[in-house]
N, C-alpha and C positions, 0 to 999 in steps of 0.2 A: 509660578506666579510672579508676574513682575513687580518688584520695589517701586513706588512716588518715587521721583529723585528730587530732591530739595534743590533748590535753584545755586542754592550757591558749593555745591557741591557737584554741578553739571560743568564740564571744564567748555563746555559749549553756550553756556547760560551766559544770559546778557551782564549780571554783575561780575561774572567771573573776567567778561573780556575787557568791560570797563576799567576792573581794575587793574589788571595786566598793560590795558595800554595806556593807563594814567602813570603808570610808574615806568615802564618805557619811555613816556615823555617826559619825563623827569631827566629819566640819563639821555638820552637826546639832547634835550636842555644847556644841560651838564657839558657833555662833550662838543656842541655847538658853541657856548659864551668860552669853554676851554680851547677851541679853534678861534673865536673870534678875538681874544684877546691876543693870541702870537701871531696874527694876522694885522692886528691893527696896531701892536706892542712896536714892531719892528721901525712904524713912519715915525713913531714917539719918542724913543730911543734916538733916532736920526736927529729929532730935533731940536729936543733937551740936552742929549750929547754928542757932539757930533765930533767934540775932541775923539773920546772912548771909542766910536765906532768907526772912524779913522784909524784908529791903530790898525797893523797889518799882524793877522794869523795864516801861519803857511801860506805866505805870498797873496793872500785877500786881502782886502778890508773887514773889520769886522762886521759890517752890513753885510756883502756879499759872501761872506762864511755862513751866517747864519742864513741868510738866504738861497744860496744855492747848494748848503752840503747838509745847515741841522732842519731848514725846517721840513724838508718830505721825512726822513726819518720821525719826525715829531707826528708828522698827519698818521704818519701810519700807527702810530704807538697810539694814538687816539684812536682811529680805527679799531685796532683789535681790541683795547678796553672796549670800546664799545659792541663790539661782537661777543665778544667774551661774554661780558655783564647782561645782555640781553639774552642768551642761551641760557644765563644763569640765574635770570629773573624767570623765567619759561619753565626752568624747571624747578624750580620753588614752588607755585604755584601747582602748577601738576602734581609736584607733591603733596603740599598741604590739601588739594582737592583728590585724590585717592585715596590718602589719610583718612579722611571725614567722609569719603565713601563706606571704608572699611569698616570707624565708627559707628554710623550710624546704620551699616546690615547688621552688626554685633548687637546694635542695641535694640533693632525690631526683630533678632531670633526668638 
């Protein structure tokens, strides 16, 4: 005989996905304003100091250091948090919803 499945314990169910992808858009959020500010940090740096960013590192300017050597290394490091943490919201979830599967067959034996 098949089990009701309670709504929020269906990893298919409409609050299960809403909440999955409300907190996904949170670290989206997060690591978009986390790009948008080294993205927009670098023109402001330029302009506020543009002694400091004049100085020369390994034969650059500090602008073009930062620009052409840290900031792909930086997207990426954004990236995989971002992969990372959204694998690991996914399966949070999943757990806590097999969790409360497992609970609640326990509790209508």
């Amino acid at each position: 005989m098949d089990l009701p499945k309670d709504a929020k314990s269906d990893i298919h169910s409409e609050p299960f996905l809403r909440q999955l992808m409300r907190r996904q858009l949170r670290l989206s959020v997060a690591c978009a304003g986390t790009f948008l500010i080294a993205l927009l940090g670098l023109p402001l740096l330029n302009y506020f100091f543009p002694e400091l960013m004049a100085t020369r590192v390994f034969g650059f300017t500090l602008t073009w250091f930062i620009l052409g050597v840290l900031f792909f290394p930086f997207v990426w490091i954004i990236s995989y948090v971002f992969i990372k943490r959204s694998i690991a919201l996914e399966e949070e979830e999943a757990a806590a919803i097999s969790e409360a599967t497992e609970e609640s067959g326990r509790v209508r034996k």
